[in-house]
C-alpha positions as CSV (number, residue, x, y, z in Angstrom):
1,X,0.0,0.0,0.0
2,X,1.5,3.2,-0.6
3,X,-0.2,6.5,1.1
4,X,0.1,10.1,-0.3
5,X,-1.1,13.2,2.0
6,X,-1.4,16.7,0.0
7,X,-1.7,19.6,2.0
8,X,-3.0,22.8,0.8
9,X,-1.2,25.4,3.3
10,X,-3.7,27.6,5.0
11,X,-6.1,26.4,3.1
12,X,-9.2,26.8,5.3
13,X,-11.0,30.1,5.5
14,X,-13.8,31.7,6.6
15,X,-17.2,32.6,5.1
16,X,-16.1,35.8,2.3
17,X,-18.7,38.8,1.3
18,X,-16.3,39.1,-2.0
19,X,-17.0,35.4,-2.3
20,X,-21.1,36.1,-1.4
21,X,-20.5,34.5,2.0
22,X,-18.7,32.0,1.0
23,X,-15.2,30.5,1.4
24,X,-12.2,30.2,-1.0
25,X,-12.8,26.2,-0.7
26,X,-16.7,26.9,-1.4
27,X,-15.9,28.7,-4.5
28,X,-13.0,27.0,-6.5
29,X,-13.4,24.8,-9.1
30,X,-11.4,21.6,-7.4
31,X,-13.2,18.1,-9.4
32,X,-10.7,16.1,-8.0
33,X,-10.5,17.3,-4.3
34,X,-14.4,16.6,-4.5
35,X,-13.5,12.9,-5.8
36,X,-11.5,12.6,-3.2
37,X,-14.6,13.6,-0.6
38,X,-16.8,11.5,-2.8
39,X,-15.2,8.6,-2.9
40,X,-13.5,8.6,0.5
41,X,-14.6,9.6,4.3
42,X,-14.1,13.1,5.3
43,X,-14.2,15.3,8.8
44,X,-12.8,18.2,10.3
45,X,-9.5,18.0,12.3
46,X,-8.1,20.1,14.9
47,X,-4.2,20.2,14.5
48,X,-3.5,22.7,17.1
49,X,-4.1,22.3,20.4
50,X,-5.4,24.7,22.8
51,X,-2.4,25.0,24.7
52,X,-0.4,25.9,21.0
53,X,0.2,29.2,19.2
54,X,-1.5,28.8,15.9
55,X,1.3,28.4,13.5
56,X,2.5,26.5,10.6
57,X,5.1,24.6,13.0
58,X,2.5,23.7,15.6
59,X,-0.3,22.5,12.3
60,X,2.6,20.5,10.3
61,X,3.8,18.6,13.4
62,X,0.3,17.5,14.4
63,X,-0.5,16.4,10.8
64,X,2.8,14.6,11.0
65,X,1.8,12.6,13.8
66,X,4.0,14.5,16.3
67,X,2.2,16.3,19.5
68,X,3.2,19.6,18.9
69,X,3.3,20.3,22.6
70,X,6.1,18.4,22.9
71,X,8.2,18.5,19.6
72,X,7.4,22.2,18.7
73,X,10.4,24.2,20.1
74,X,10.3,27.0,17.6
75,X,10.1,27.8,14.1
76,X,13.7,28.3,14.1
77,X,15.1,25.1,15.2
78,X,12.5,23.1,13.1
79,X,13.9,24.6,9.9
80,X,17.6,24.8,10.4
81,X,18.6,21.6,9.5
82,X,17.4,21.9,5.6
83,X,20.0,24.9,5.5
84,X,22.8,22.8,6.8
85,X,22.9,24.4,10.6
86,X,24.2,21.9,13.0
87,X,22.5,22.9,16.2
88,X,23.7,21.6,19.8
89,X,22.0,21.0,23.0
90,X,22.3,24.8,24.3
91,X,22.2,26.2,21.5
92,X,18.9,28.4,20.2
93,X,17.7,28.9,16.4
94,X,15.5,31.8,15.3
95,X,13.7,32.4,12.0
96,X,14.9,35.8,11.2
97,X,12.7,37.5,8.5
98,X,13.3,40.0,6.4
99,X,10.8,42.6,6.8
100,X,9.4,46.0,5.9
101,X,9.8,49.1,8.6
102,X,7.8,52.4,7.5
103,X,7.1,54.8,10.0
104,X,8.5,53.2,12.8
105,X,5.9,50.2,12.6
106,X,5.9,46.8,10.7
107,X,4.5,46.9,7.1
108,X,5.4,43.9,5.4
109,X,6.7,40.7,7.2
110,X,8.2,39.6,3.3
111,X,9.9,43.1,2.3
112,X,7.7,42.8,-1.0
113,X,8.8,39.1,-1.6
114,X,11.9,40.2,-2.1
115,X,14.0,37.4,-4.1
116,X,16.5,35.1,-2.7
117,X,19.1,36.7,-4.3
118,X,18.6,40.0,-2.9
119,X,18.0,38.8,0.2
120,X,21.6,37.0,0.5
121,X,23.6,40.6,0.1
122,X,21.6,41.7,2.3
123,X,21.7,38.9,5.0
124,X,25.6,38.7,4.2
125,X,25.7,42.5,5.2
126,X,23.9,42.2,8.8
127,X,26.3,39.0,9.2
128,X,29.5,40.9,8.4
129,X,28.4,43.5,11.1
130,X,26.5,42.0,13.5
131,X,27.9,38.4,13.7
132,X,30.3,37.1,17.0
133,X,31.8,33.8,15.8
134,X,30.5,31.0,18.6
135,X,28.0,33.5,20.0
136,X,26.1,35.3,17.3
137,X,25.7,33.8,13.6
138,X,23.4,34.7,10.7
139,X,22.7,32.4,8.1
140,X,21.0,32.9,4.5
141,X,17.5,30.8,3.9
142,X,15.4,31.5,0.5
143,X,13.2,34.5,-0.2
144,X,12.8,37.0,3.2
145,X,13.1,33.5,5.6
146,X,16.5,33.3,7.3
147,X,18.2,32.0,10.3
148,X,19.6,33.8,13.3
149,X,21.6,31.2,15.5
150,X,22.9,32.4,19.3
151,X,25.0,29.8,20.5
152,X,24.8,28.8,24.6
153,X,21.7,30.8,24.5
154,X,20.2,30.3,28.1
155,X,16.4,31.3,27.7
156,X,14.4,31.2,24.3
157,X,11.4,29.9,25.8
158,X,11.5,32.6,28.2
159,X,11.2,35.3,25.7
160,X,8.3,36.2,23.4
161,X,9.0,37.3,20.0
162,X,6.1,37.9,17.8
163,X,5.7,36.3,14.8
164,X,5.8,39.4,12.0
165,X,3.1,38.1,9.9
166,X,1.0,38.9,12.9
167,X,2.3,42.6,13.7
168,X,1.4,43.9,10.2
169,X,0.5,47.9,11.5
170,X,1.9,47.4,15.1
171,X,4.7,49.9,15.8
172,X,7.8,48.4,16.2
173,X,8.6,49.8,19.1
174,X,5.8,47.7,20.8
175,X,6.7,44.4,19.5
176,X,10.0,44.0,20.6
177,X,10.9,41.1,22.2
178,X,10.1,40.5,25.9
179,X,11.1,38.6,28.7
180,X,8.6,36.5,30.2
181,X,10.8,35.9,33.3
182,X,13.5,38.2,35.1
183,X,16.6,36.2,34.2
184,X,15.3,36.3,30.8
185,X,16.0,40.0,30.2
186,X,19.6,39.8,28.9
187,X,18.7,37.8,26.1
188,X,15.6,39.5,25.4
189,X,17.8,42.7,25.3
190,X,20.4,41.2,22.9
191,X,17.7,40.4,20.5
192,X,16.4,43.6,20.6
193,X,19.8,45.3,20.0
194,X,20.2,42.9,16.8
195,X,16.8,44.1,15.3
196,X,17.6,47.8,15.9
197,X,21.5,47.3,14.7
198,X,20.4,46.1,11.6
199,X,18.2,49.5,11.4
200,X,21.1,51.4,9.9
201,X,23.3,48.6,8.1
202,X,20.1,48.0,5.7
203,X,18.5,51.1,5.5
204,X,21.3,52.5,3.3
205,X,22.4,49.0,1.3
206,X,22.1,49.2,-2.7
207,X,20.0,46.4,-2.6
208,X,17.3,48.2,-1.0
209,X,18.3,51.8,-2.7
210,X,17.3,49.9,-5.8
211,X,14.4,48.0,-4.4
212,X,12.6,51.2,-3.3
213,X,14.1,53.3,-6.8
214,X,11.6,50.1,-8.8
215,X,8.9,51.1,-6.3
216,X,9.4,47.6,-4.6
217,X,9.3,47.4,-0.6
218,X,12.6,47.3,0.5
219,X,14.0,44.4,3.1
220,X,15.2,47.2,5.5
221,X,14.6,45.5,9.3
222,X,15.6,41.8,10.8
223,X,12.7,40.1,13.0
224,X,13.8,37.3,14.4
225,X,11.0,35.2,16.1
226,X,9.9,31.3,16.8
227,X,12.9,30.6,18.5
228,X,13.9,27.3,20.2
229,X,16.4,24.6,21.0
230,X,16.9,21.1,19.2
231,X,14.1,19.0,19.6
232,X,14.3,14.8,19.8
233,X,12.1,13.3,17.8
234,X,11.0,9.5,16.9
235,X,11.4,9.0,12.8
236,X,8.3,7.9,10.9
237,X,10.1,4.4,10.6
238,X,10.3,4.0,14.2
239,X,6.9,5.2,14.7
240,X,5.1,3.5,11.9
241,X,7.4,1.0,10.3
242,X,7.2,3.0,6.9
243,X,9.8,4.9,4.4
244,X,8.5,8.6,3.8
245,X,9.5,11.9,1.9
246,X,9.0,15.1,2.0
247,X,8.3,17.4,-0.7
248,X,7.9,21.5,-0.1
249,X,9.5,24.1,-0.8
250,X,9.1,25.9,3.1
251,X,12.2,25.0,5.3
252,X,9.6,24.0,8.3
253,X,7.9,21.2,6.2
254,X,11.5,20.1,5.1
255,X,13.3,20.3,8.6
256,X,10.3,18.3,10.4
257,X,10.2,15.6,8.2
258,X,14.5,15.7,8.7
259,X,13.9,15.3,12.4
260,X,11.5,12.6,11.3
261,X,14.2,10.9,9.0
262,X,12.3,11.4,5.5
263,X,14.0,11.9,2.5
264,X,13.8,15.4,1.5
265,X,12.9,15.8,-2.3
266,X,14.4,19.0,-4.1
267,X,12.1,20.1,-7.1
268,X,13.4,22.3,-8.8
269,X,10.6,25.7,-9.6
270,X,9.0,24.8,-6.3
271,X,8.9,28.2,-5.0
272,X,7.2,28.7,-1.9
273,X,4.2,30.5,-3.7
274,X,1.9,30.9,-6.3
275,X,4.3,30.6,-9.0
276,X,5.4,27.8,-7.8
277,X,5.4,24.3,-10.0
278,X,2.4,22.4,-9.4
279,X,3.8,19.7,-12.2
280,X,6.8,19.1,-11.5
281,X,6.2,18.6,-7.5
282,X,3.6,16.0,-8.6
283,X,5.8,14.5,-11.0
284,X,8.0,14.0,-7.3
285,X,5.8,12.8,-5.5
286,X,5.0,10.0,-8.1
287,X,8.0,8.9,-8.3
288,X,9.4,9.0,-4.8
289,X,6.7,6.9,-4.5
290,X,8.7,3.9,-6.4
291,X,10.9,3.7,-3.7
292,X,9.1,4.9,-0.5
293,X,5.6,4.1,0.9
294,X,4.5,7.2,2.1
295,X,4.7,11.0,0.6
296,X,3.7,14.1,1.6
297,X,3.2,16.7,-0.3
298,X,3.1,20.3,0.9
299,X,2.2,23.2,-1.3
300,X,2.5,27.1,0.8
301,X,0.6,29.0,-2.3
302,X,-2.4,29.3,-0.4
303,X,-1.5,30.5,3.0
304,X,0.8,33.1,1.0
305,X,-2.6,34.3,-0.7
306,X,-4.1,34.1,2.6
307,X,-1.6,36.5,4.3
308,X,-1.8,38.8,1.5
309,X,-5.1,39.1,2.1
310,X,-6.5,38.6,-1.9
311,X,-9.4,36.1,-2.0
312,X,-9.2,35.6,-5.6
313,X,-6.1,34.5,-5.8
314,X,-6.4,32.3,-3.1
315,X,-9.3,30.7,-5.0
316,X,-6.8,30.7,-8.0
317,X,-4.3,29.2,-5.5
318,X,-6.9,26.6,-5.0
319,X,-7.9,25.8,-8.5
320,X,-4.3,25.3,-9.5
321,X,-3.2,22.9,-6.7
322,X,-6.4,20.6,-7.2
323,X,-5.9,20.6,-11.6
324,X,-2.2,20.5,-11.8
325,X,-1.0,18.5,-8.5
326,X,-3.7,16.6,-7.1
327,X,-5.0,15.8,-10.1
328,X,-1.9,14.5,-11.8
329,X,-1.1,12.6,-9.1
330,X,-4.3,10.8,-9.3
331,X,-3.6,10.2,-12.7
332,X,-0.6,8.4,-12.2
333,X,-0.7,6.5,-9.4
334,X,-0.7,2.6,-10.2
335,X,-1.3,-0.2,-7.4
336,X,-3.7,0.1,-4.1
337,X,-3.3,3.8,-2.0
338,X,-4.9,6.0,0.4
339,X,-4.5,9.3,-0.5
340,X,-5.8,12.8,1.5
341,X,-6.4,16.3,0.9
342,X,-5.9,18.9,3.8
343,X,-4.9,22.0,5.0
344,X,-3.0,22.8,7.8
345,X,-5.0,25.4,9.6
346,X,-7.0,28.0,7.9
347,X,-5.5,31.3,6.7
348,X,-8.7,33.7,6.6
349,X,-8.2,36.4,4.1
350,X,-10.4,38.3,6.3
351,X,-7.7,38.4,8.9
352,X,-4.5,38.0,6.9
353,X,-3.1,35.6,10.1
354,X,-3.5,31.7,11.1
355,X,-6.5,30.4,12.6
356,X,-7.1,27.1,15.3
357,X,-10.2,26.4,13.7
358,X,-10.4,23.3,12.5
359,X,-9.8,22.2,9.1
360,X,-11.4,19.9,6.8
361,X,-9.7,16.6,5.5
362,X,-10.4,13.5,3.5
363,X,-9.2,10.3,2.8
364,X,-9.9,8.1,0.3
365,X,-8.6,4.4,0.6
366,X,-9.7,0.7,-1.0
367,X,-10.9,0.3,2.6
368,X,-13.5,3.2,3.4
369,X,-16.8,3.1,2.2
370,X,-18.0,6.4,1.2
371,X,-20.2,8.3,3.6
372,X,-22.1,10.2,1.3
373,X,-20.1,13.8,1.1
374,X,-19.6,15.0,-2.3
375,X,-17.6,18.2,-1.6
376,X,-14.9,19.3,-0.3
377,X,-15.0,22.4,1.6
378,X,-15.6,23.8,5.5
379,X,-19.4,22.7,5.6
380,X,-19.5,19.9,3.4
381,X,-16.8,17.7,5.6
382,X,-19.0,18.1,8.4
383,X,-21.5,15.5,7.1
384,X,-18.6,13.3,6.8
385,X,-18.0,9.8,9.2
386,X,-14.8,11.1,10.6
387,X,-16.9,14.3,12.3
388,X,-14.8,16.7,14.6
389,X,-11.1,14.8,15.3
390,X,-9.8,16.3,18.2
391,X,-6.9,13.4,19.3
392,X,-5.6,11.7,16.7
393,X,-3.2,12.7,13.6
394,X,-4.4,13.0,10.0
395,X,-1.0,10.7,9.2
396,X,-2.2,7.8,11.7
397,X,-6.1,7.7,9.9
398,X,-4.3,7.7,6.7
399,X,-2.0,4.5,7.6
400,X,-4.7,3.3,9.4
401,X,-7.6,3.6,6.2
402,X,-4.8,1.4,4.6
403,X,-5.2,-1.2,7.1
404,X,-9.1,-1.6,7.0
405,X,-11.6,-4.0,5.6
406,X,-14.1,-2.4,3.1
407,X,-16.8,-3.1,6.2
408,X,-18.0,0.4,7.9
């Protein structure tokens, strides 16, 4: 049996009045997420727990089949290992965006999308100034994501950093990083001191001269945030006996399923967002799946719509994975699967940040009967067998619709 999960990033939403009250999912045309629903079972699933933040890292883990309360450190340390960071047991990892300041308060968490390339002269600059070999290091990601690393670093999970995507307006000034704890304050003060030295090293840099000259936004403030240490985590093997990859173009997906010892499958024009290519990540997934039993598939386009707040092209975000991934994977898989279609958690256009509402999910396997839903969307799935799936992991019902009898 081999098992395929696709997950549509963020792509649960709320009812839209551009949509006429309806949601993104509602709306799209998306045949062959609807097979799926049609010929599977389907339900809603909560992947974050109340006790989580509700973030990509906390969502991923949980559909991954690892409690997020215990394996989610931080974005930071879940994504350094695709870059080639080598992390030990005192040390901390932050995600350090890229962002846009204007007026003293946050405006863009992605600095316009700026490009990887531009991004690097510009990380390489705040390195060259700011980094303290052993103690401070900066390291370049892809697009505005990058990597602050503070070696023997006593107290991340005593400080709160905010996530940017979720300050958009908020003056800097007020989002600083605090200390939760007392002994926490040195640290939080050291982070804070990196955020404002960067103030002047990239205000000035050509890279951003020419960025704003084009009328782009320029990448002119660092924000780290979601920082952690190394977490210890079983690999899918141990925990299910299986051989898995990972396919994505978002450092988190790839880092989590490197803790989970998953091959990591480079495509090459997987971008991260809308431009991203549907085909050839499909054209992965099948044929990873010639030497491993499980795949999953992660496709950001749809959160990144999400965040940007523009319905329509989260619908086209939509229409796109479900005709030129999910349905070319259908059309070439050979031999008995289970296969699902999921978000992570919903990104509501409305709000422009991650929700913990539940999100919908189906799976269709040899094994399940189908329980009468025939769409796939935030209302249908709640007609579906599965209903509201508050303690278990979409991976585990996957493996697990493999293992059943055609009988319920």
């Amino acid at each position: 049996m081999k098992y395929i999960l696709v997950v549509g990033d963020g792509m649960a939403d709320n009812p839209v009045p551009e949509l006429g009250g309806k949601t993104p999912l509602q709306v799209a045309n998306k045949p062959n997420m609807d097979s799926i629903a049609a010929k599977g079972q389907s339900g809603l699933l909560r992947t974050v727990p109340e006790e989580c933040i509700a973030g990509s890292d906390t969502a991923i883990c949980s559909l991954m089949g690892y409690d997020p309360r215990v394996y989610c450190t931080g974005r930071g340390p879940l994504e350094a290992p695709t870059r080639g960071i080598k992390l030990g047991k005192n040390d901390a990892a932050y995600r350090c965006n890229l962002i846009t300041e204007a007026d003293q308060a946050i405006l863009d968490y992605s600095s316009g999308h700026i490009t990887s390339e531009e991004a690097s002269e510009l990380i390489k600059a705040v390195s060259a100034a700011l980094d303290k070999p052993g103690k401070i290091e900066f390291y370049t990601g892809m697009g505005y994501r990058h990597f602050l690393i503070l070696r023997n670093f006593r107290h991340p999970d005593l400080i709160e950093c905010a996530p940017p995507h979720d300050a958009i307006g908020m003056k800097v000034s007020a989002m600083l990083p605090k200390a939760k704890k007392p002994e926490a304050e040195k640290d939080a003060r050291l982070l804070t001191n990196l955020i404002m030295g960067s103030r002047d090293i990239l205000r000035n840099h050509p890279v951003n001269v020419a960025r704003e000259k084009a009328g782009k936004r320029p990448g002119n403030l660092i924000w780290p945030w979601g920082g952690g240490k190394k977490p210890s985590m079983p690999t899918l093997k141990e925990k299910y006996g299986l051989r898995g990859a990972v396919i994505s173009a978002v450092d988190l997906v790839k880092g989590i399923g490197t803790y989970a010892g998953m091959e990591i499958i480079k495509v090459p024009g997987a971008t991260g967002m809308w431009d991203t290519d549907y085909e050839a990540k499909a054209d992965a997934a099948l044929k990873a799946l010639q030497s491993v039993d499980l795949v999953f598939v992660h496709v950001e386009a749809p959160d990144e719509a999400g965040h940007v707040k523009d319905c329509k092209l989260k619908v086209k975000t939509i229409e796109d994975l479900d005709k030129r991934l999910l349905g070319r994977i259908l059309r070439g898989l050979k031999g008995p699967y289970v296969i699902s279609i999921s978000p992570d958690h919903p990104t509501p256009v409305g709000t422009g940040t991650h929700s913990r509402n539940p999100v919908p999910f189906a799976i269709k396997s040899p094994g399940l009967k189908p329980d009468g839903v025939k769409k796939f969307d935030e209302e249908s799935v709640k007609e579906g067998a599965f209903g509201v799936v508050k303690n278990d992991y979409l991976i585990s019902m996957v493996i697990s619709a493999g293992k059943s009898k055609l009988s319920h």
